[in-house]
LUMKOL-71097 format. One record per residue (C-alpha): residue number from 1; x negated, y, z negated. Coordinates in steps of 0.05 Angstrom, whole numbers. Example, Ala and Ser with C-alpha at 12.3 -4.5 7.8 and 13.67 -1.06 7.14 Angstrom:
<rs>
+------+--------+--------+--------+
! resi !     px !     py !     pz !
+------+--------+--------+--------+
!    1 !   -246 !    -90 !   -156 !
!    2 !   -273 !    -21 !   -143 !
+------+--------+--------+--------+
</rs>
This chain:
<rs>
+------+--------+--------+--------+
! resi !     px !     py !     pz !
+------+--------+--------+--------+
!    1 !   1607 !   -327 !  -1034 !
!    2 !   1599 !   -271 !   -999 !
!    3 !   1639 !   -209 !  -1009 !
!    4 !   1628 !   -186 !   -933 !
!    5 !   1592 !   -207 !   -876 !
!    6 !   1585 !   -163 !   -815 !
!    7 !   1591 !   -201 !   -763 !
!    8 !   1559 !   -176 !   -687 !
!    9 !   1501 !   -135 !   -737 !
!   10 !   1450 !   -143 !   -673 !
!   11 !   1500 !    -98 !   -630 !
!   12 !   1500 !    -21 !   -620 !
!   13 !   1561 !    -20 !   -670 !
!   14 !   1537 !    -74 !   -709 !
!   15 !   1471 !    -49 !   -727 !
!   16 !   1506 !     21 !   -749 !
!   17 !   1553 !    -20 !   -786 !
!   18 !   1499 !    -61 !   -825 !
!   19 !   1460 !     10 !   -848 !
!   20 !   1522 !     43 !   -868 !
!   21 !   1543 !    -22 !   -917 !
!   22 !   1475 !    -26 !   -937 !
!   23 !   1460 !     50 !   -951 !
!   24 !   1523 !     54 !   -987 !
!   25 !   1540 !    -10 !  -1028 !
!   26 !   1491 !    -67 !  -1022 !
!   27 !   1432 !    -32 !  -1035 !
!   28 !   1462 !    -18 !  -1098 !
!   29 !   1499 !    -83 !  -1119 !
!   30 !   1558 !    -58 !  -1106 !
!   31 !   1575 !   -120 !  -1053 !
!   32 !   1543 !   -183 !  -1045 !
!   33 !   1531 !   -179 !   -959 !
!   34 !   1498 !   -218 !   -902 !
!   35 !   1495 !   -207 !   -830 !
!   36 !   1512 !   -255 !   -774 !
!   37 !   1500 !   -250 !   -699 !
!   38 !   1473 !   -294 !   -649 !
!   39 !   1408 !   -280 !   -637 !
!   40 !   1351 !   -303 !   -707 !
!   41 !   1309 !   -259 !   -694 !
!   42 !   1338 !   -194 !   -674 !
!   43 !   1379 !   -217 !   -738 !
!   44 !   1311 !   -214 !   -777 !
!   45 !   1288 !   -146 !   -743 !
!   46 !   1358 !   -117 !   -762 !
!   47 !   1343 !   -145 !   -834 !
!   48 !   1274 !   -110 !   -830 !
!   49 !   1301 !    -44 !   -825 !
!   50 !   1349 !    -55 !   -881 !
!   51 !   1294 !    -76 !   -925 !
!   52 !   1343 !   -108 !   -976 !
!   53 !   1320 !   -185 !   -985 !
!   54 !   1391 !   -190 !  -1023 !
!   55 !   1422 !   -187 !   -950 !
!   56 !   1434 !   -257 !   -926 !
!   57 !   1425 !   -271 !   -845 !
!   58 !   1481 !   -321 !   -814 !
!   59 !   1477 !   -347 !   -747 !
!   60 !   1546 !   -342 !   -718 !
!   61 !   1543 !   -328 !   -639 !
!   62 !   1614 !   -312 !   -613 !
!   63 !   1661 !   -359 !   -581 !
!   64 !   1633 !   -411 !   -628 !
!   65 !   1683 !   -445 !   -667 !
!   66 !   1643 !   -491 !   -708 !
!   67 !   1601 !   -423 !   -732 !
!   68 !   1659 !   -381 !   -734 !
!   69 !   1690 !   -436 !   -799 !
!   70 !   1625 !   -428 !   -824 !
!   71 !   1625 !   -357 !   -838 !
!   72 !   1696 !   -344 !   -857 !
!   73 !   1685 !   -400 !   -910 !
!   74 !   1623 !   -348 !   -931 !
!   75 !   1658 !   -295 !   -945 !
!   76 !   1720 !   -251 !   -974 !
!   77 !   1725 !   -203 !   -909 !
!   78 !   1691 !   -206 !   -839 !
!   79 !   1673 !   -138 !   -815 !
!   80 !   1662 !   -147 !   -741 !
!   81 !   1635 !    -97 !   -686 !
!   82 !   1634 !   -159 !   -629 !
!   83 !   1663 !   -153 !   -571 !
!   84 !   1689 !   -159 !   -524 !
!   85 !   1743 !   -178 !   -575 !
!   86 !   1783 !   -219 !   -521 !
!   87 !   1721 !   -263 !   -500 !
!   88 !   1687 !   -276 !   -568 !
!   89 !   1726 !   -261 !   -623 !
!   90 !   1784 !   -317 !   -623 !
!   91 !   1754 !   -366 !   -649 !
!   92 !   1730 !   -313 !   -715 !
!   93 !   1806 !   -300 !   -728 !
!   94 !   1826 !   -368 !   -719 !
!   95 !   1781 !   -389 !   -768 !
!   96 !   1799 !   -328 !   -815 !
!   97 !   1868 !   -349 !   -820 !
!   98 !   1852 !   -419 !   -837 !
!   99 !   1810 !   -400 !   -881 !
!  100 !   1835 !   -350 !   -926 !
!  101 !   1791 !   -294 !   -899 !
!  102 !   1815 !   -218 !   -883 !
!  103 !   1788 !   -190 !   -821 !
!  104 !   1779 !   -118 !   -792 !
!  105 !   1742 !    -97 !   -729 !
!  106 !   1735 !    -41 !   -683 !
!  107 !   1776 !    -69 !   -625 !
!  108 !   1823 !    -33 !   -579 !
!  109 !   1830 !    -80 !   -526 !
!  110 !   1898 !    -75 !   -510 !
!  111 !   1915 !   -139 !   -475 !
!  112 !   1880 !   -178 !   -534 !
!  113 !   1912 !   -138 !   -588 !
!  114 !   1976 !   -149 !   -554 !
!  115 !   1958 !   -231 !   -547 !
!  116 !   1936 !   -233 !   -632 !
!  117 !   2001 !   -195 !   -642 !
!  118 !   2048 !   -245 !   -612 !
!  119 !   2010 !   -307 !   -626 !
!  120 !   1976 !   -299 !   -697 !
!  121 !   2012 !   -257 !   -730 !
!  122 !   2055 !   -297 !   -760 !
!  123 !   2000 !   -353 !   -778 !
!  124 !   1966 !   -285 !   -811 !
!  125 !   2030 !   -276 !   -851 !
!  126 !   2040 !   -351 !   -873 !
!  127 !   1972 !   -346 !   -894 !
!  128 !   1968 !   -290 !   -936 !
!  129 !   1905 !   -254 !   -894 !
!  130 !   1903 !   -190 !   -871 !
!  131 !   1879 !   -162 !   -809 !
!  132 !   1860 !    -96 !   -791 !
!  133 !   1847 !    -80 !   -722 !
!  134 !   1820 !     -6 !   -696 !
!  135 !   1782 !     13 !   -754 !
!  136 !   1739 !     66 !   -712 !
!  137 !   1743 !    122 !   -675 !
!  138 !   1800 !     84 !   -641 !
!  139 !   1836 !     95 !   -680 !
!  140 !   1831 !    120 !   -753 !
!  141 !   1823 !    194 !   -730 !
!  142 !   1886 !    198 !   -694 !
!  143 !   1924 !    156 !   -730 !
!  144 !   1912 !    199 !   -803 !
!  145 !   1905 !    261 !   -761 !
!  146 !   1979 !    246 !   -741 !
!  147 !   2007 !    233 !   -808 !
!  148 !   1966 !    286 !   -839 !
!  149 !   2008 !    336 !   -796 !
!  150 !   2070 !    309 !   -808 !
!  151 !   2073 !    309 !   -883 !
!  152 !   2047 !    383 !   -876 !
!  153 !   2103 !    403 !   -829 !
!  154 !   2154 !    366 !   -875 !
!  155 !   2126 !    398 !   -935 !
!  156 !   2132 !    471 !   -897 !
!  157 !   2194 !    466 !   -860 !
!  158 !   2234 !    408 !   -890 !
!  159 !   2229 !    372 !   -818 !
!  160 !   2184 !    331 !   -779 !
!  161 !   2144 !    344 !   -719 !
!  162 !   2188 !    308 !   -654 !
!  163 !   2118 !    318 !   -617 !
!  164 !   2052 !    323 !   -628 !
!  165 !   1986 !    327 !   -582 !
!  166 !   1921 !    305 !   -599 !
!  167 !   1856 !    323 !   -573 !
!  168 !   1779 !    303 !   -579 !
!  169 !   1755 !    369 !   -594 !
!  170 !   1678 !    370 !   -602 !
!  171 !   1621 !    313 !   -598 !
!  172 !   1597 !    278 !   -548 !
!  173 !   1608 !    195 !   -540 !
!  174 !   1560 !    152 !   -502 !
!  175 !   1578 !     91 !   -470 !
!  176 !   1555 !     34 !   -503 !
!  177 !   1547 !    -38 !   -471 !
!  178 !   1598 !    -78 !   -520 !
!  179 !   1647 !    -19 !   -503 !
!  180 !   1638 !    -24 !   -433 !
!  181 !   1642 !    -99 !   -435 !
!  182 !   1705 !    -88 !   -469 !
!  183 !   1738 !    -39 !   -419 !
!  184 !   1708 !    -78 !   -365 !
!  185 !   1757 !   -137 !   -400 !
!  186 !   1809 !   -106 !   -398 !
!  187 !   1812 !    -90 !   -320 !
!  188 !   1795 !   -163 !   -310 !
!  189 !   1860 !   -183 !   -336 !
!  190 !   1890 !   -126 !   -301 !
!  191 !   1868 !   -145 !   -235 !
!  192 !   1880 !   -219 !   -245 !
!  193 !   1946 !   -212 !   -270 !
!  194 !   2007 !   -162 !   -251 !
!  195 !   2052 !   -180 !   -317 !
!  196 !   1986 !   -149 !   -353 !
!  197 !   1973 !    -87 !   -314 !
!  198 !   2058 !    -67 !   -323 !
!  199 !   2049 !    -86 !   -398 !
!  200 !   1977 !    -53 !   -406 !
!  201 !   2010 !     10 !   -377 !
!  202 !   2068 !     17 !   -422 !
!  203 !   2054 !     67 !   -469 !
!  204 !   2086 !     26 !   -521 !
!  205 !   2050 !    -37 !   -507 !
!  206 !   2023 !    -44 !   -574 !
!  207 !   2091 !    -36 !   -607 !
!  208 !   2120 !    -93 !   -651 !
!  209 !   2164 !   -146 !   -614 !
!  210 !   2230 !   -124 !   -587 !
!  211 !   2215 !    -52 !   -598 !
!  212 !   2168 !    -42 !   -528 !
!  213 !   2214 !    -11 !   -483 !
!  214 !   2274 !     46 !   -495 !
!  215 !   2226 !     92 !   -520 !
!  216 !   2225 !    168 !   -496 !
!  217 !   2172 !    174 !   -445 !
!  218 !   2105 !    187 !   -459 !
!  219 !   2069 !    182 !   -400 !
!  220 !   1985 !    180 !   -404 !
!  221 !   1953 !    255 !   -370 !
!  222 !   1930 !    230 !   -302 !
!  223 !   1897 !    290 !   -283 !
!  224 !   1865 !    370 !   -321 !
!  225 !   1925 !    410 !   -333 !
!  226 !   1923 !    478 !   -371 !
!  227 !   1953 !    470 !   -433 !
!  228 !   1987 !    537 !   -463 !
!  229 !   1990 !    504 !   -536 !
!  230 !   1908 !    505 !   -540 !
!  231 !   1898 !    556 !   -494 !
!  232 !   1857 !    514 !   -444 !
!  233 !   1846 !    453 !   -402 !
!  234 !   1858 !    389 !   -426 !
!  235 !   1834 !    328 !   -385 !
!  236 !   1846 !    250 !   -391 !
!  237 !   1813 !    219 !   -446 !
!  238 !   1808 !    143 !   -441 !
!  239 !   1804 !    128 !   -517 !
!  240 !   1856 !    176 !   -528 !
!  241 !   1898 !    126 !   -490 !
!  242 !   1895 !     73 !   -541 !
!  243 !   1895 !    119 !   -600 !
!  244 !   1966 !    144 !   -576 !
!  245 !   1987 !     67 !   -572 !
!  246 !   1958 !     60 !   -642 !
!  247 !   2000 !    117 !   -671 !
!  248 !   2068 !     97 !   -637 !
!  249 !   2057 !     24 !   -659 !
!  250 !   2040 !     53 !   -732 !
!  251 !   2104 !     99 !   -731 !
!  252 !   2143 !     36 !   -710 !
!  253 !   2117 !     -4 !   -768 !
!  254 !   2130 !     44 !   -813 !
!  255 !   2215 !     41 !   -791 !
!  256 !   2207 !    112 !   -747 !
!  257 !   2202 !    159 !   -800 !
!  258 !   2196 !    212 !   -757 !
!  259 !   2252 !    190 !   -712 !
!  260 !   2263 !    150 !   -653 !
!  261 !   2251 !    211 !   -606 !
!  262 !   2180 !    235 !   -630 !
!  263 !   2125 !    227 !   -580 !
!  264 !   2044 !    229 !   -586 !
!  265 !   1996 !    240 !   -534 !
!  266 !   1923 !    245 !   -538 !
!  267 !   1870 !    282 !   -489 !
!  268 !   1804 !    319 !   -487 !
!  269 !   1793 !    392 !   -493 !
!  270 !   1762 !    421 !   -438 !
!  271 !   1752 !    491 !   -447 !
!  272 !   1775 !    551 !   -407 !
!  273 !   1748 !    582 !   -337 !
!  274 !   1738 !    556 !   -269 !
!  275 !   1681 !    524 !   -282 !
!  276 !   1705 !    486 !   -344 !
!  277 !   1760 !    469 !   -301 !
!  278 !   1716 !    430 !   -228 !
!  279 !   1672 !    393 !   -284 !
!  280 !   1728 !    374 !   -325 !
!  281 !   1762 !    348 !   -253 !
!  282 !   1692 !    316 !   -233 !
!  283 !   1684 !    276 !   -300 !
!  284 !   1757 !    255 !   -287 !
!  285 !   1742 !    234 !   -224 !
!  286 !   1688 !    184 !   -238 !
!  287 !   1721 !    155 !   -298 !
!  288 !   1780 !    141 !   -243 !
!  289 !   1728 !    112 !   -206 !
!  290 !   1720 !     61 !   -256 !
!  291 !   1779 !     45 !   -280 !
!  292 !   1816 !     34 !   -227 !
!  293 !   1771 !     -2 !   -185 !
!  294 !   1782 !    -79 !   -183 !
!  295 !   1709 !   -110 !   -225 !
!  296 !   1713 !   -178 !   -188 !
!  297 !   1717 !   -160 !   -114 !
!  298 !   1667 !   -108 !    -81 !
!  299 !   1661 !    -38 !    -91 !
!  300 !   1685 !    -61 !   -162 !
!  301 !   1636 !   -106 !   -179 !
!  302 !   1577 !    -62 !   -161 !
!  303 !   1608 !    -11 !   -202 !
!  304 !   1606 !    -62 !   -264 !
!  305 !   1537 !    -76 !   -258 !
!  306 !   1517 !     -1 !   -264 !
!  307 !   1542 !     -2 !   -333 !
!  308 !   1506 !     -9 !   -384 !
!  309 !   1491 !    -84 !   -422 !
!  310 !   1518 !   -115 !   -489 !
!  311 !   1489 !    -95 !   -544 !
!  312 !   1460 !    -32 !   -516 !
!  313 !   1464 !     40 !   -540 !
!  314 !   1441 !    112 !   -546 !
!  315 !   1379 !    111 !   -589 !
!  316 !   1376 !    143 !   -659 !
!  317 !   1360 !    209 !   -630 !
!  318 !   1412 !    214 !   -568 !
!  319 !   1458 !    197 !   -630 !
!  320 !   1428 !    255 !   -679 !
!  321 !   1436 !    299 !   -621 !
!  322 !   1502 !    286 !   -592 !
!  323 !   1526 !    315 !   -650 !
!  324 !   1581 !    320 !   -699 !
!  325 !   1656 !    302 !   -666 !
!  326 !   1729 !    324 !   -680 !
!  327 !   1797 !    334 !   -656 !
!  328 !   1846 !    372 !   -660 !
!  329 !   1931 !    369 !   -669 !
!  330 !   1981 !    406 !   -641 !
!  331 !   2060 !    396 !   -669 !
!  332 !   2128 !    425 !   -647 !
!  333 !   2186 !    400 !   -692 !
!  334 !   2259 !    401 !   -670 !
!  335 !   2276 !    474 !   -684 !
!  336 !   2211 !    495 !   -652 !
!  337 !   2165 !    509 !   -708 !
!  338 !   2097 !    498 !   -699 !
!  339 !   2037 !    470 !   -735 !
!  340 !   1959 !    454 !   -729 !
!  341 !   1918 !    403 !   -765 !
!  342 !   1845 !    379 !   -753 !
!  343 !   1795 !    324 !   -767 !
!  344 !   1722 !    330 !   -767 !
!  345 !   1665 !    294 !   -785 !
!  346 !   1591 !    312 !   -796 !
!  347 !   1568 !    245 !   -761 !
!  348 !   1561 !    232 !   -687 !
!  349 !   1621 !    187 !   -665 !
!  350 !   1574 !    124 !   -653 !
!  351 !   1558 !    123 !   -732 !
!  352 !   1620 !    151 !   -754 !
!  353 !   1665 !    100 !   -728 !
!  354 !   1608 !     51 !   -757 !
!  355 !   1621 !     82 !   -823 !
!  356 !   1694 !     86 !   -816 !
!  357 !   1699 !      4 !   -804 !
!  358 !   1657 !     -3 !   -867 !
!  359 !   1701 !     46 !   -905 !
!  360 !   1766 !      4 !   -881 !
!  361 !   1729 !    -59 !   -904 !
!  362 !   1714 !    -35 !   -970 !
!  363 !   1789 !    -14 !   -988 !
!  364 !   1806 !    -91 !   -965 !
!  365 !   1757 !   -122 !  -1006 !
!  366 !   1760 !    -83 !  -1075 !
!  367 !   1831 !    -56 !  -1070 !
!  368 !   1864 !   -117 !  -1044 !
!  369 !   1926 !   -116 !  -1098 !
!  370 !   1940 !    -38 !  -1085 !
!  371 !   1935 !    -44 !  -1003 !
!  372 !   2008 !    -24 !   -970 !
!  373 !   2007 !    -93 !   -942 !
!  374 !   1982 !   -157 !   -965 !
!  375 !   1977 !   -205 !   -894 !
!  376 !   1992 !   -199 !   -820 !
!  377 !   1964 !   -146 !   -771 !
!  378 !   1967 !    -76 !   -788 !
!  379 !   1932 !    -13 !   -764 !
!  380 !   1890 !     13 !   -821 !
!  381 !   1937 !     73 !   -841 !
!  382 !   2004 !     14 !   -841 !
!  383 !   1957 !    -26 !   -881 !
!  384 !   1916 !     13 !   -930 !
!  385 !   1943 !     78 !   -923 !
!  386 !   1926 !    147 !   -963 !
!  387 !   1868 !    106 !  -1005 !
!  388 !   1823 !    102 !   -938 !
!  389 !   1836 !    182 !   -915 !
!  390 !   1809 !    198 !   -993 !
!  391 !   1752 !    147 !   -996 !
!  392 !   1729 !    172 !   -917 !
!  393 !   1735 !    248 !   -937 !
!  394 !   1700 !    231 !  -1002 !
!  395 !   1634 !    200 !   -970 !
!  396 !   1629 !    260 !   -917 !
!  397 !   1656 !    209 !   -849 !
!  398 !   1711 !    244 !   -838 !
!  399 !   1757 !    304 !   -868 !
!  400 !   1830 !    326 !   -850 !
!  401 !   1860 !    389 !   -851 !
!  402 !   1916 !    446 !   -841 !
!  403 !   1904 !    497 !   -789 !
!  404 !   1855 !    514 !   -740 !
!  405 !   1787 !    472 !   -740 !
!  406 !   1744 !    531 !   -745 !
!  407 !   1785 !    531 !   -824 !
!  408 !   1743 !    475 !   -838 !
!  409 !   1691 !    493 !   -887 !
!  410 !   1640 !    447 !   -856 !
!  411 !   1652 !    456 !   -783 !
!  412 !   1600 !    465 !   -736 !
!  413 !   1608 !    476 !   -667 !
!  414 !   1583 !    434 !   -612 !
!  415 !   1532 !    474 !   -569 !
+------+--------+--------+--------+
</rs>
């Protein structure tokens, strides 16, 4: 028995995901682990480069039911980086549930986190497994970031924050293929079905049953505004856009602790001047582009295919020299007080929300009995709560704090 398989270890994510588990707990003992994709042999060159013959390789390509059972009988927690979750992944947390086995992944596909919601969650429940979902960059960052700033402002002022903004600070993020593939999902279903696109577009969509709509608005940023609260332009983010679902879903889970009328949005810093300003409304531009355009029918589809292909990624270097990545929070409570927090880590974001998936995993498998929640479909803060901030801050992936981000000790800005 395997203590956790990552599953998808040939992908960009994957891979990352396999040398972080490796580097940190396998090599050591700490974990019995084995790596499943679909492809034996760039299974075998992944193994290669761990160097660890006490690392198992497991065929499992996705979408395959029969190999899906397989692995979840294997092992105590699947740790996958496939995607697109909606086309491949299914079949994994079908066979999860049956079998016993907890689950986390890196998934922020709304329409398919929406679908697991409503139609496994409950099976989840009934069988005692528990499922993690956005255990990267989307959306562990924002999500503690968020919390981190409210327990300082109710510490301070003996009130909650009613709003908060967050924004990607520094670091750069490359595109790679499985992400794409995933986005590229997601307007599929859009364009194929108008129910989809009106849920999809809800800010609230990821909110539990019967709590979706009634909610003060919180509209997405559309376009670069100046923002007076960071002294500079902010500009559309398009992760940001699932983190802030990930945060109001987590706030509804929790019963609204910060009340019924507190709000989060999420954008990208984009500095100050005229200059920062056109490029900031350029990159917006083309991301439109994308996003909006239809990927079955014309101009769409030859779009798509620019994109780049599963599996594909930055190299090692573009990743080293992309940089660390942070963000920053803003918070106004209801009397008008004011507070900052920050995250940073010293990785890129391509290995840091590699690293942040492992760490997730980790509290699953060896803190099971002290986890905030023992089965169903959580976000990773609902589910594991202050144990995962500590172990990430710990390990150097990622560090929160009060104040400005240049008060971080280790902060180094991006040039």
């Amino acid at each position: 028995m395997y203590d956790i398989v990552i599953w998808g270890a040939t992908g960009f994510s994957g891979r990352q995901a396999a040398i972080y588990m490796n580097k940190m707990y396998a090599s050591n003992g700490s974990i019995k682990m084995a790596i499943a994709g679909r492809s034996k042999s760039k299974l075998e060159k992944v193994h290669a480069e761990l160097d660890n013959p006490n690392i198992d390789i497991l065929i499992c390509a996705g979408a395959d039911a029969e190999a899906a059972e397989r692995v979840a009988k294997s092992t105590k927690v699947v740790c996958s980086s496939v995607g697109p979750a909606a086309k491949y992944s299914n079949e994994m947390v079908n066979a999860c549930i049956k079998n016993g086995t907890d689950y986390c992944d890196l998934s922020g596909e709304i329409h398919w986190l929406r679908k697991m919601y409503d139609t496994k969650a409950q099976e989840a429940i009934d069988a005692g497994v528990l499922v993690v979902n956005v255990c990267g960059l989307d959306s562990i960052p924002t999500e503690y970031g968020v919390k981190t700033l409210q327990e300082a402002s109710f510490a301070k002022y003996g009130e909650y924050c009613n709003e908060i903004k967050g924004c990607f600070a520094d670091g750069y993020i490359d595109v790679a293929g499985g992400s794409f593939e995933s986005g590229k999902g997601v307007m599929e279903a859009i364009a194929s079905d108008s129910a989809m696109a009106d849920m999809v577009s809800n800010p609230y969509s990821l909110n539990p049953k019967g709590q979706i709509e009634g909610n003060p608005p919180c509209p997405d940023l559309e376009s670069v505004i100046y923002d007076k609260d960071f002294s500079q332009y902010i500009m559309p983010f398009p992760v940001g856009q699932i983190n802030a679902r990930v945060v109001r879903r987590a706030h509804a889970l929790d019963n609204y602790p910060y009340g019924k009328d507190f709000i989060y949005s999420e954008s990208k810093l984009a500095g100050t001047g005229l200059i920062n300003k056109i490029k900031a409304q350029l990159e917006t531009f083309f991301v439109d582009l994308f996003v909006s355009a239809n990927p079955t029918k014309g101009i769409g589809k030859m779009l798509m295919s620019l994109g780049p292909k599963e599996g594909s990624g930055p190299s090692d270097e573009k990743m080293t020299k992309n940089g660390p990545y942070s963000f920053v929070f803003f918070g106004r409570t209801p009397s008008g007080k004011t507070l900052r927090a920050y995250c940073y880590s010293p990785l890129d974001a391509h290995r840091g929300t590699a690293a942040l998936m492992c760490e997730t995993a980790i509290c699953v498998l060896k803190h099971r009995q002290q986890l905030k929640q023992q089965s169903g479909f959580w976000t990773p803060g609902t589910a594991i709560g202050d144990m995962l901030k500590e172990r990430i801050a710990k390990h150097n992936v990622l560090e929160f704090g009060i104040g400005e981000l240049s008060d971080c000790a280790d902060y180094v800005a991006s040039t």
